[in-house]
MARDREN-234207 format. One record per atom (N, C-alpha, C): x, y, z negated. Coordinates in steps of 0.1 Angstrom, whole numbers, plus 5000, padded with zeros to 4 digits. Last residue first. Layout:
REM MARDREN-234207
XYZ
...
REM end
This chain:
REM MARDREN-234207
381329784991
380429644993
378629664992
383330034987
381829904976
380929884985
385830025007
384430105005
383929974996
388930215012
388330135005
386630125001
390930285036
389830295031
389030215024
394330395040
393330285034
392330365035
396130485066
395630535056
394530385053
399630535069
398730435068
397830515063
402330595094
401630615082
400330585086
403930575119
404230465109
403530515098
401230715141
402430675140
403030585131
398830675118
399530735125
400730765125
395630385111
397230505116
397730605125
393730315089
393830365100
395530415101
391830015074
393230105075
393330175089
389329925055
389829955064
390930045066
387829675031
389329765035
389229805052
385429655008
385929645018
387029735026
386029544972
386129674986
386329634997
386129374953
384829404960
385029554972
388529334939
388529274954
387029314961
390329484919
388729484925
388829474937
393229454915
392029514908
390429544907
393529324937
394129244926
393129264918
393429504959
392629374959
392429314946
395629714952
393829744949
393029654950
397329524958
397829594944
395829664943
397129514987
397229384976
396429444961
397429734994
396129664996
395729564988
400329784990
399229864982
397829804984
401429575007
401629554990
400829654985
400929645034
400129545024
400429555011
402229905035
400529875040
400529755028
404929925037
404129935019
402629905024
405330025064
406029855052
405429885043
403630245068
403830105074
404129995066
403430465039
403930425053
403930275055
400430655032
401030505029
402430445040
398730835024
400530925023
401530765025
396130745014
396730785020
398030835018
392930655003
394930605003
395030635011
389630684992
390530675004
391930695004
387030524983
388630544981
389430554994
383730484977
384830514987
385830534983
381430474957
381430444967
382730404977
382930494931
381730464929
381430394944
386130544912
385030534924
384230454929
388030494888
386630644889
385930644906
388230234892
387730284875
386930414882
390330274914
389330194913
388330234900
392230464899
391830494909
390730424909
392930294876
392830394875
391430484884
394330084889
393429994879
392630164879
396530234906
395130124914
394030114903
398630364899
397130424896
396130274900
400830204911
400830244897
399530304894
400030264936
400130084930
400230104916
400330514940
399330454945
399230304940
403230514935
402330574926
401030554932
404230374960
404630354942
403730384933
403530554984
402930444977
403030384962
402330904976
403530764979
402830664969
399131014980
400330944971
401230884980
396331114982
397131114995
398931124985
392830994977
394131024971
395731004977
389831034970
390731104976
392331104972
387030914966
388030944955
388930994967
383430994961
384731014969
385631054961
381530964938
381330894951
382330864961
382930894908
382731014917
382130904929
382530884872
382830834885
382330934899
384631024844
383331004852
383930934864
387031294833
386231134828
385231134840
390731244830
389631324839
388231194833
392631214821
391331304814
390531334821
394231024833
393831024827
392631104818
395431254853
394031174853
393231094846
396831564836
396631434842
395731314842
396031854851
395731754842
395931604847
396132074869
397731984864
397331904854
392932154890
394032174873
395532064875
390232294898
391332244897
392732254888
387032294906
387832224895
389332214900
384632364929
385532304926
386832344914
382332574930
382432404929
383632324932
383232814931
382232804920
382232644921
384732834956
385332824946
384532824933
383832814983
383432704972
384232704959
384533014999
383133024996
382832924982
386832975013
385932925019
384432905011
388933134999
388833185012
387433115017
388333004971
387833134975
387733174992
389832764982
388532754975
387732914980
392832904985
391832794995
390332784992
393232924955
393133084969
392132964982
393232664946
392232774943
391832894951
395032594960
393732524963
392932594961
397632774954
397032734968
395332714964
397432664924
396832824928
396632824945
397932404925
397032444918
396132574927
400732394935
399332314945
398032354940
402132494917
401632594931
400932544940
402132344901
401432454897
400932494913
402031984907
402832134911
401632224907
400331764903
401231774895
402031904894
396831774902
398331794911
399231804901
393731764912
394531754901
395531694913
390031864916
391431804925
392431844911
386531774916
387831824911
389431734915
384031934933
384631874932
386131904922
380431934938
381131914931
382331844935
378731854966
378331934954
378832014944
379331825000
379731794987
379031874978
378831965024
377731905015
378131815001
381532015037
380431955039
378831925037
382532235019
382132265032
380532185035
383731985003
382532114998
381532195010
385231855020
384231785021
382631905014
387332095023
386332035032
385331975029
388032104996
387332195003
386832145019
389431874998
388131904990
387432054992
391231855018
390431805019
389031835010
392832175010
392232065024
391132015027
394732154984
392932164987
392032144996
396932124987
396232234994
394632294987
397331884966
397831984975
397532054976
396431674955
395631754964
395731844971
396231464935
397431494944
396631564953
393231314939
394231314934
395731304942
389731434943
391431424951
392231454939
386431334940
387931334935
389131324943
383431474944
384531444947
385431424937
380031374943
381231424935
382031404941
377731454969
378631384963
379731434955
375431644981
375331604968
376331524959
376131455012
375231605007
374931514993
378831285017
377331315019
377131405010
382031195032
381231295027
379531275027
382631055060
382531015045
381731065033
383531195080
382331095086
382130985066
385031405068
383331445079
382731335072
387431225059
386531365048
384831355056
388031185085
387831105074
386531145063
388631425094
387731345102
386831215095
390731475077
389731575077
387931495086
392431265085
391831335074
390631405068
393131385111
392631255109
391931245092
394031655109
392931615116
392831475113
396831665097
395531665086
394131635095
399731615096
398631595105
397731575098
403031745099
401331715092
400531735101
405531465111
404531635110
403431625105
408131355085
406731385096
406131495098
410531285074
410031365075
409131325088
412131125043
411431105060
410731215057
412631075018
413831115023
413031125040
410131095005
410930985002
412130985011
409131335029
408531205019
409331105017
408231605039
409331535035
408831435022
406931755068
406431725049
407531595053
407032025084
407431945084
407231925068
405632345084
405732245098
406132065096
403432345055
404532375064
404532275077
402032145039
401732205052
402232325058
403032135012
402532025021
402232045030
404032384999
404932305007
404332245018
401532645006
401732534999
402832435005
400732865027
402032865015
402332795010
398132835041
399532795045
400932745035
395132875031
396132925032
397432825032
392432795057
393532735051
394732825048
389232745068
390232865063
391232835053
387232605082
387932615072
389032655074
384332705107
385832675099
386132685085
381932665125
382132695109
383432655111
381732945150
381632835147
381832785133
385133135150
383733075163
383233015154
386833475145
386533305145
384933265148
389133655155
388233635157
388133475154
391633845138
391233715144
389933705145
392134005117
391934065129
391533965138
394533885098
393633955095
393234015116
394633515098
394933635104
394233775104
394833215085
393933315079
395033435092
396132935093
396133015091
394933135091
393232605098
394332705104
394632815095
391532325102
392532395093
393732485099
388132335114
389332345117
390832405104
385632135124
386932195108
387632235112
382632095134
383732135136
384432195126
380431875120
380831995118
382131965124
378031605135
379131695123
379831765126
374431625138
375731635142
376831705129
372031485121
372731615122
374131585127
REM end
């Protein structure tokens, strides 16, 4: 089966839409025009992401996005053929975004979202999802690794921090095979079980 066109755009009442989309409400800082990270700013760029999400995703997979923001991605992969997902954030207002996000696209009966912290989260998922500065990407590794079964995907990584987070998940289970994608000076990992 061919994969799905996604598209993450504003909601307009009167718009005409084609095709399957995802329906993105906007409000959430992280996708404003410009996302500020450790004093730098970039533009959001979620199509790589989201492309990520496509060619990752299988019909029936648990998800995990930690730090989730929007909801974006786990609503995408729900889109997909995901089954189940739960996202966890540290901002209330990434909370209620995700949830308004969930309902706009139909999957708000399968997805979970909360300000819990990960520690409580229990089980393994097939897709972990987790778009962190890196510090806190090297401070989760033992964490992260522990709840994914198939996939990890790091992201929010810029350039100079590439290896020391790769290291920092090798250290913890060197059975992943690593691939890193970019854009411009940000990194994304992908970590897959062997």
């Amino acid at each position: 089966e061919e994969g799905k066109d996604i598209m993450g755009r504003g909601v307009r009442e009167g718009e005409e839409q084609e095709g399957e989309c995802l329906f993105i409400c906007w409000g959430y800082e992280e996708h404003r025009a410009l996302h500020r990270v450790g004093g730098r700013q970039r533009q959001v760029c979620i199509g790589d992401r989201l492309a990520e999400v496509d060619a990752l995703v299988r019909p029936g997979d648990r998800v995990f996005d930690v730090g989730c923001g929007s909801g974006i991605l786990t609503v995408a992969a729900l889109l997909l053929g995901a089954e189940h997902a739960i996202g966890v954030d540290v901002e209330d207002a990434a909370v209620a975004v995700s949830e308004e996000n969930a309902e706009l696209n139909g999957v708000a009966g399968r997805l979970d979202v909360s300000t819990r912290p990960m520690h409580l989260i229990e089980g393994k998922f097939d897709l972990v999802l987790a778009n962190i500065q890196a510090p806190i990407l090297i401070d989760m590794a033992e964490a992260l690794c522990a709840r994914t079964k198939r996939v990890l995907v790091l992201s929010g990584v810029l350039e100079d921090r590439l290896d020391e987070v790769v290291a920092a998940f090798a250290e913890v289970d060197a059975s992943f095979e690593v691939r890193v994608t970019a854009e411009g000076e940000w990194r994304a990992i992908v970590l897959t079980r062997a």
